[in-house]
LOVOMAR-362206 format. One record per residue (C-alpha): residue number from 1; x, y, z. Coordinates in Angstrom, 1 decimal. Layout:
N
k	xx	yy	zz
NUM	X	Y	Z
...
This chain:
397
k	xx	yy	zz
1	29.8	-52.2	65.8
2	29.7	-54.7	68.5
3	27.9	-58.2	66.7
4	24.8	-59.6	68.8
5	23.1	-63.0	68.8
6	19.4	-62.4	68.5
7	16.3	-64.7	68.7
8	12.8	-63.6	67.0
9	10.3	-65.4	68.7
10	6.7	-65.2	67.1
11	3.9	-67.1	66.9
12	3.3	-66.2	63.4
13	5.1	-66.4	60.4
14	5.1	-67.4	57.3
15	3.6	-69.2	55.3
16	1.0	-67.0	57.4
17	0.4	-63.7	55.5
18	-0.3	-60.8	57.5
19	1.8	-57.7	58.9
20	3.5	-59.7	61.0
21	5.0	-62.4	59.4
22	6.5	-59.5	57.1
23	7.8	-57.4	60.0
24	9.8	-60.2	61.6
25	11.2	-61.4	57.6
26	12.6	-58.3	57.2
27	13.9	-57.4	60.5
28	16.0	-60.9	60.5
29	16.8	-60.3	57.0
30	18.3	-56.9	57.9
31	19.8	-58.2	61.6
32	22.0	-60.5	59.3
33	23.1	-58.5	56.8
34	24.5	-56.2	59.6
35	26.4	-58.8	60.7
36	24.4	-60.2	63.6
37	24.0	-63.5	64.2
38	19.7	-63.7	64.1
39	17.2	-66.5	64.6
40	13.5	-66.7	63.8
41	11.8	-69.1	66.5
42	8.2	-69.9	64.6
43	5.9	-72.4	64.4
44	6.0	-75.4	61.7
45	3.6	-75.5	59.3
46	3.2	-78.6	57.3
47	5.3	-78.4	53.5
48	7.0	-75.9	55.1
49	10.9	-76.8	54.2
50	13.7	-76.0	56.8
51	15.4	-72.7	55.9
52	18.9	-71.5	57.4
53	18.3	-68.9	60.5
54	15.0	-70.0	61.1
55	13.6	-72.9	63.7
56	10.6	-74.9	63.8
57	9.2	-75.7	66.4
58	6.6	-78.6	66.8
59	3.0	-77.1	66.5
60	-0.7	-77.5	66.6
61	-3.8	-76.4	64.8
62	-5.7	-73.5	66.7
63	-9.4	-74.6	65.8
64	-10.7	-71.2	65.4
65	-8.2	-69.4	63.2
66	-7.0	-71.4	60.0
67	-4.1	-69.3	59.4
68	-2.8	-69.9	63.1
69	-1.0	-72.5	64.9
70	0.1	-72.8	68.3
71	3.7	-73.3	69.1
72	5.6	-76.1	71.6
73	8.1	-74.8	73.3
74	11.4	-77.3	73.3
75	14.7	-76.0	74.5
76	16.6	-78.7	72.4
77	15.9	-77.0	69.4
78	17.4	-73.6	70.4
79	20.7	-73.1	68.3
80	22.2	-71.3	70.8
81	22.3	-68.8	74.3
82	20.7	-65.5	72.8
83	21.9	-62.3	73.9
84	18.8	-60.2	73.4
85	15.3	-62.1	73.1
86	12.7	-60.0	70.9
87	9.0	-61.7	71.0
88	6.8	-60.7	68.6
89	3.3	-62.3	70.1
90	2.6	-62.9	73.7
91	1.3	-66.2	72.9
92	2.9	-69.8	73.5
93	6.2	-68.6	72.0
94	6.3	-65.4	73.4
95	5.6	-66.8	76.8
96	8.6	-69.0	76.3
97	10.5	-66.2	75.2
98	10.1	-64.5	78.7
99	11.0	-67.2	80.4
100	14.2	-68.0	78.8
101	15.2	-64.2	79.1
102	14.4	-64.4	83.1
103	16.2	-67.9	83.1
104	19.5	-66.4	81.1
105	19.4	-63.0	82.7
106	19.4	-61.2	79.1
107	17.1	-58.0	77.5
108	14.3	-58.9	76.5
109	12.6	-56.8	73.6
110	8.7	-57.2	72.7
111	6.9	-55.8	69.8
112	3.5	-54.6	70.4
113	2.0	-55.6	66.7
114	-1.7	-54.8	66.9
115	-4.9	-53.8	69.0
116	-5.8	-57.5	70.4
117	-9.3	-56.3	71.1
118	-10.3	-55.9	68.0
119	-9.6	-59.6	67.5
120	-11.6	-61.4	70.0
121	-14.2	-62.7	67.5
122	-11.6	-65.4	66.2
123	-11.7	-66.8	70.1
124	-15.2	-68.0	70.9
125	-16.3	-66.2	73.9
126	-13.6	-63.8	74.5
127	-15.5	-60.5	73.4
128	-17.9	-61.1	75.8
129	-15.6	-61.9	78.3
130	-13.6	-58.7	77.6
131	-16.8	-56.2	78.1
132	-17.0	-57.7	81.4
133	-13.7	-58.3	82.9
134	-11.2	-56.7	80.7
135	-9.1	-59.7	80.5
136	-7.3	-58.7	77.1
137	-5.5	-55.4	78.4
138	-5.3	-57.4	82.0
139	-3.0	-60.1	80.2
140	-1.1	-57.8	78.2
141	-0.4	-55.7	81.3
142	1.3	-59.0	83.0
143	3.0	-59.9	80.0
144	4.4	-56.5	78.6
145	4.9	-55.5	82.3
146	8.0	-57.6	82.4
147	9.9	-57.3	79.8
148	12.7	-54.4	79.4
149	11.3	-52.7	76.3
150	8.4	-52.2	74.5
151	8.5	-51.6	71.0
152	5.6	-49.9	68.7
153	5.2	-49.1	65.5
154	3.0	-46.4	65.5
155	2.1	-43.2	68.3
156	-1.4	-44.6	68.2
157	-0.2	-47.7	69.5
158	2.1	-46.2	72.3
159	-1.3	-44.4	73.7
160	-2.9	-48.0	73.3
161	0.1	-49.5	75.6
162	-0.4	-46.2	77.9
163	-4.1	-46.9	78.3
164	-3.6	-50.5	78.9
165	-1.0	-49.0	81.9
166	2.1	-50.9	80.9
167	4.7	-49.4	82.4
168	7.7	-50.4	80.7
169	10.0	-48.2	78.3
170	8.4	-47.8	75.3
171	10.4	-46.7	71.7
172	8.3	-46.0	68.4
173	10.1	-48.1	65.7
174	7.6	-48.8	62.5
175	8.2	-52.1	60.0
176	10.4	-51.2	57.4
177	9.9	-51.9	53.8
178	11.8	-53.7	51.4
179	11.6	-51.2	48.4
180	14.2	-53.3	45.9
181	12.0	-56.6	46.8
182	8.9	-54.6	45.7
183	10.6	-52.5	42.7
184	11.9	-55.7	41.1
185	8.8	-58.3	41.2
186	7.4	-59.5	38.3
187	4.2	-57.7	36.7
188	1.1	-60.4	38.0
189	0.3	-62.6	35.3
190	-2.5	-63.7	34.4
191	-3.3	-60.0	35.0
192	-6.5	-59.6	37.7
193	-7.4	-56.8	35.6
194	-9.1	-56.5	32.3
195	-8.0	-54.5	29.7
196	-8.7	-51.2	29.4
197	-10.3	-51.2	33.1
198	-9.4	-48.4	35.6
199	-7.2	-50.6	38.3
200	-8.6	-50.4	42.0
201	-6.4	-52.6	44.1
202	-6.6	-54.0	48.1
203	-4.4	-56.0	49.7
204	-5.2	-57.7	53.2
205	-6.3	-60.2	54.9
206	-9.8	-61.4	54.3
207	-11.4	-61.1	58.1
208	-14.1	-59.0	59.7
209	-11.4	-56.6	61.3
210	-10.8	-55.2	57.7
211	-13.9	-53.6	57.0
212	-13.8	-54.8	53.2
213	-17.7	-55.0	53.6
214	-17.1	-51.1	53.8
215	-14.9	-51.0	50.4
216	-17.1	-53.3	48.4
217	-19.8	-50.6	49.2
218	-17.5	-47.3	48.6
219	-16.4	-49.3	45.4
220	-19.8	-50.3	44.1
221	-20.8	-46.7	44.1
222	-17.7	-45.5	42.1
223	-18.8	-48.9	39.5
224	-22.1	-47.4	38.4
225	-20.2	-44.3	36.9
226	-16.4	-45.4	35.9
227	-15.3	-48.8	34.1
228	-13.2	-49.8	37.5
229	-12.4	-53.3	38.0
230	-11.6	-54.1	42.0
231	-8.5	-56.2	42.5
232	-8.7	-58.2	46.2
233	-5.7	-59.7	46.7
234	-5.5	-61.8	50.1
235	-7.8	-65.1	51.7
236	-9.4	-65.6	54.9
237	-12.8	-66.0	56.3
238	-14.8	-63.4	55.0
239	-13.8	-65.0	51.5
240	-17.7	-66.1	50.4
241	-19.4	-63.5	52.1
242	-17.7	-60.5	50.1
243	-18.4	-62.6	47.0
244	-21.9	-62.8	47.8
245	-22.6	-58.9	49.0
246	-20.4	-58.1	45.4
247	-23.4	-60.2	44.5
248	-25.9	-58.5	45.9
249	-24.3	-54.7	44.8
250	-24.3	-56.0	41.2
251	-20.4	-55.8	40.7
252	-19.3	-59.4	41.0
253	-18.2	-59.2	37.8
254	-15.9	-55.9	38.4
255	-14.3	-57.3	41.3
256	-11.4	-60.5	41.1
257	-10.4	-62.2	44.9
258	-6.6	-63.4	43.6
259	-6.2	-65.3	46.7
260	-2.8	-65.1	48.4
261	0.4	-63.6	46.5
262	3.7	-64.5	47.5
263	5.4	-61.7	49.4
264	7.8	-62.1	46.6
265	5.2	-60.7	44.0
266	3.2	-57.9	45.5
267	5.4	-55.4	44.3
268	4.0	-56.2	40.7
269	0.5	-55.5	41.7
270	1.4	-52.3	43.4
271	3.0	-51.0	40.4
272	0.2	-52.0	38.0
273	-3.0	-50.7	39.5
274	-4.2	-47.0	39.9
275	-5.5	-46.9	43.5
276	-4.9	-48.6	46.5
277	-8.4	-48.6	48.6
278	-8.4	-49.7	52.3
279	-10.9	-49.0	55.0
280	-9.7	-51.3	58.2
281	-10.2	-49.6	61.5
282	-8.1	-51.8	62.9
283	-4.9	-51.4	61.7
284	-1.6	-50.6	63.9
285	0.6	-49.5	61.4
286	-0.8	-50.4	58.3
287	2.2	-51.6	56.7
288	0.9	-52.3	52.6
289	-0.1	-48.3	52.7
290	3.2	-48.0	53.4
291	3.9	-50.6	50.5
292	1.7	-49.2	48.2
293	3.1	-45.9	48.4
294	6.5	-46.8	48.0
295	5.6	-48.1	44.6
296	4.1	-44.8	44.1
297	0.3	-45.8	44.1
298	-2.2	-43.3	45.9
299	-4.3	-44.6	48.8
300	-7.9	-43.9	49.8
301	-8.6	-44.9	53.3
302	-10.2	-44.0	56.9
303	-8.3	-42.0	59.2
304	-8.3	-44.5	62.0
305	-5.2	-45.8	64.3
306	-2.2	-46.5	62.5
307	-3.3	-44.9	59.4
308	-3.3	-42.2	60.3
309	0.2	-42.3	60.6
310	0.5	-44.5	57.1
311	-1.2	-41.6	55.1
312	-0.9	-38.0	55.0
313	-3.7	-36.6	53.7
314	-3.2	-34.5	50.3
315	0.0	-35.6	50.4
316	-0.3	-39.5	49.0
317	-3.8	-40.2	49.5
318	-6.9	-39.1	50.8
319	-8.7	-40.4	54.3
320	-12.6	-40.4	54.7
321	-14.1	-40.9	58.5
322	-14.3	-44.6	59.5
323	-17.6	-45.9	58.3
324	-18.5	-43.2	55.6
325	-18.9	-45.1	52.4
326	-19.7	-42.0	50.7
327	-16.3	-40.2	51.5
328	-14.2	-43.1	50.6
329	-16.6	-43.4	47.1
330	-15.8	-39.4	46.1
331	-12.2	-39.8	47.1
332	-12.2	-43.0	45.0
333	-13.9	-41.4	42.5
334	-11.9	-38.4	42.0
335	-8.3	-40.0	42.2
336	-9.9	-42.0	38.9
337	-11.4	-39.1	37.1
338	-8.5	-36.0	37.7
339	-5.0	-36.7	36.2
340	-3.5	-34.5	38.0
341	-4.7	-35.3	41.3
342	-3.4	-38.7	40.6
343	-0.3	-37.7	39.2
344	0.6	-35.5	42.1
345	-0.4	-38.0	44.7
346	1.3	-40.4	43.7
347	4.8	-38.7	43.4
348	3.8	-37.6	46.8
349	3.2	-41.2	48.1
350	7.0	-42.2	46.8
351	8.7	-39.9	48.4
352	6.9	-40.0	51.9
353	7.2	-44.0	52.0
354	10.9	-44.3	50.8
355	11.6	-42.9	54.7
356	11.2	-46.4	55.6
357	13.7	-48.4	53.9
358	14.5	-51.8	56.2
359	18.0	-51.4	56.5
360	17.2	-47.8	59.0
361	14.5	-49.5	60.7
362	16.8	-52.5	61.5
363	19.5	-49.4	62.8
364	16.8	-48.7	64.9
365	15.7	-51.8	66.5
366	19.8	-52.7	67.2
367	20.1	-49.1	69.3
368	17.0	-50.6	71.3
369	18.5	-53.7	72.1
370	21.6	-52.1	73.5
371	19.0	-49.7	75.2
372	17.2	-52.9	77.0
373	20.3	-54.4	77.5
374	21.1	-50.9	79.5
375	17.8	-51.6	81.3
376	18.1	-55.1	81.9
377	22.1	-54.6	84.2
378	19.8	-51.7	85.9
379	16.7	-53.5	87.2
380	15.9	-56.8	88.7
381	14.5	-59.3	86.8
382	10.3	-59.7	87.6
383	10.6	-63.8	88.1
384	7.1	-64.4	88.7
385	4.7	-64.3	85.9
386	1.2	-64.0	87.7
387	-2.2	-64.7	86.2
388	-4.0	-61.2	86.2
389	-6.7	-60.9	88.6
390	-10.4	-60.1	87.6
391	-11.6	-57.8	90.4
392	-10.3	-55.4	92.9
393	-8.4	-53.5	89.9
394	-9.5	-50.2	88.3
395	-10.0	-51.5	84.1
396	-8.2	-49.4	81.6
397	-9.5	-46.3	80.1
C-alpha cells in the first residue's frame, strides 16, 4: 500500500462538538494507523494544548456563533508539502486549502458536511439575502466547482450538491464510527437519570436547526402517561429557551440538560438509556443515530435528509413525518411500553450500525484520494477562484 502525506483542513474542530469535529478525529485517527502520514489544520482555541499531528493556527472569535472561530491562514506553520489536501469547510481554512492545492499542483478532496442553508440564522442577514439572490449555493458552486472530488456522506446530500449544479466527481463515503471508543466508556456518573425512571436520551447540539422544540413537545406528551425522565446532552443557544418551554409543558423536572460530554464518554450514555429521540430536519448524515445504534439503543426520529439513511424504519427505530409531534409521541411511547418491540429494535439497531466501523470508512476515503489524484494528472487546474455573480444566472432548483 503506497503511504500518502495528507492535510485535513477544517474550520472546526475540537474542542467544538458537533458532527464535524468527530468526522475529521476519526478519519486522521484511522489515516495514521494505516500508515499515512496525516495532519489536522484547525483553528486554536484558547486552553487548547498542542497535540502531535494536529496544527493550530492563529484564530479569531466569529461574533455570531460561540462555538466557532475563524482561522488565519500562515504557511510557516505547515509541517510539510501535502500530497492530497482534503478540506472539510469552505471557510477561511478551506479557502486556503484550495489555494495551496492549485499552488502545489496536488488532489484536492472536499467534504460536503451539511446543508448550509439551513444555517443562515447564525449570520445576520444572510437568510434574507439567500431568498433573494441565492448566494449560499452560488458560493458553494465556485468553491466545490474546483476542487477534484467531492465527497458526501449521504445520497441526500449528493442530490443537494446536484441541485446546487456542482459539477465535480462526487463519491458517497459516510463518517465512520468508533465502536471500541463508544463500547469501552465509562457509565456517566452522577447518572442524569433518576432511579427507577424510563431513560429517554438526545444528543446534539443545542441550536434552532435541531428541532428540540419539537422533542420537548413529543416528549411532554409521552410524560403525562410513563415515568420518563429526558436526558439532553449537548450546549448551545437554544440552551434557556428549552428550559423555559420544559417550563411551560410542566416537565422541567423530567428533563436534565448535561451540558457537553467529552467524545470520550458518550458511549456510556448510549449504553445506559432506553431511547434515543431526535427530530432535526437538518441533519446530513446524522452521525449519533448512527452512534446510538451501534450501542444498540433504538431511535425515534423524522424521516428527513440524512436520516433517512441513519434509520431504517422497523429495523432500529421508528421515523414520524417532520413536524408531527404526535407521531414521534406514539413511537416514543410504544418503544417504552412493548418489551419486545424494544428488544427487537434494538438488536436490529447493532447490527445495522456496526457496517460503519472507522477503519472501512478510512479504506474508503484513501481509494478517493488516489481517485482525485487520477483526476487531478487528467485535468487542468481552475486557477482563478471568482466571486459568484448575483444576476444573469438561472438559481438552483
Amino acid at each position: 500500500m503506497r503511504l500518502l502525506r495528507i492535510g485535513l483542513f477544517t474550520d472546526v474542530y475540537f474542542p467544538s462538538k458537533n458532527g464535524v469535529s468527530t468526522s475529521v478525529y476519526l478519519l486522521w485517527r484511522e489515516l495514521r494507523k494505516m500508515g499515512h502520514e496525516a495532519w489536522i489544520i484547525a483553528p486554536e482555541w484558547p486552553g487548547t494544548e498542542s497535540e502531535e499531528g494536529i496544527v493550530r493556527v492563529q484564530s479569531v472569535p466569529y461574533p455570531f456563533f460561540e462555538d466557532y472561530r475563524l482561522g488565519l491562514p500562515n504557511a510557516r506553520l505547515l509541517p510539510t508539502r501535502f500530497e492530497v489536501v482534503h478540506s472539510h469547510v469552505p471557510f477561511t481554512l478551506g479557502l486556503w486549502a484550495l489555494s495551496l492545492a492549485q499552488r502545489w499542483r496536488v488532489p484536492h478532496v472536499s467534504t460536503f458536511h451539511t446543508h448550509y442553508e439551513k444555517y443562515a440564522h447564525y449570520v445576520p442577514g444572510l437568510a434574507f439575502l439567500d431568498r433573494h439572490t441565492h448566494i449560499i449555493p452560488r458560493l458553494a458552486r465556485a468553491f466545490y466547482n474546483r476542487v477534484d472530488l467531492v465527497i458526501t456522506p449521504t445520497h441526500p446530500v449528493k442530490e443537494l450538491v446536484e441541485r446546487y449544479r456542482i459539477e465535480r466527481p462526487v463519491r458517497i463515503i459516510p463518517t465512520g464510527i468508533d465502536l471500541e471508543l463508544l463500547a469501552s466508556a465509562p457509565r456517566p456518573d452522577p447518572c442524569p437519570w433518576p432511579e427507577g425512571r424510563r431513560r429517554v436520551l438526545t444528543v446534539s447540539r443545542l441550536g434552532k436547526e435541531k428541532s428540540l422544540d419539537v422533542a420537548m413537545e413529543a416528549f411532554a406528551r409521552v410524560a403525562e402517561e410513563q415515568d420518563a425522565h429526558w436526558a439532553i446532552v449537548g450546549e448551545g443557544p437554544e440552551e434557556e429557551s428549552l428550559k423555559s418551554l420544559a417550563a411551560e409543558l410542566g416537565v422541567a423536572d423530567r428533563v436534565t440538560f448535561t451540558g457537553a460530554v467529552p467524545y470520550q464518554e458518550i458511549g456510556g450514555y448510549y449504553r445506559t438509556a432506553e431511547v434515543f429521540l431526535f427530530a432535526s430536519e437538518t441533519e446530513t448524515q446524522g452521525l449519533v443515530l448512527w452512534e446510538a445504534q451501534a450501542m444498540g439503543l433504538p431511535v425515534v426520529a423524522v424521516a428527513a435528509g440524512g436520516v433517512i439513511e441513519s434509520v431504517v424504519e422497523g429495523v432500529g427505530g421508528r421515523l414520524a413525518p417532520p413536524g408531527d409531534v404526535e407521531g414521534l409521541a406514539g413511537a416514543l411511547r410504544r418503544l417504552l411500553s412493548d418489551p419486545e418491540e424494544h428488544r427487537r429494535l434494538s438488536e436490529g439497531a447493532r447490527r445495522f450500525a456496526e457496517k460503519r466501523s472507522a477503519p472501512r470508512i478510512a479504506e474508503e476515503m484513501v481509494a478517493a484520494y488516489l481517485e482525485a489524484e487520477a483526476i487531478s494528472r487528467s485535468e487542468p487546474k481552475k486557477l482563478f477562484f471568482g466571486f459568484p455573480t448575483l444576476k444573469d444566472e438561472e438559481p438552483p432548483l
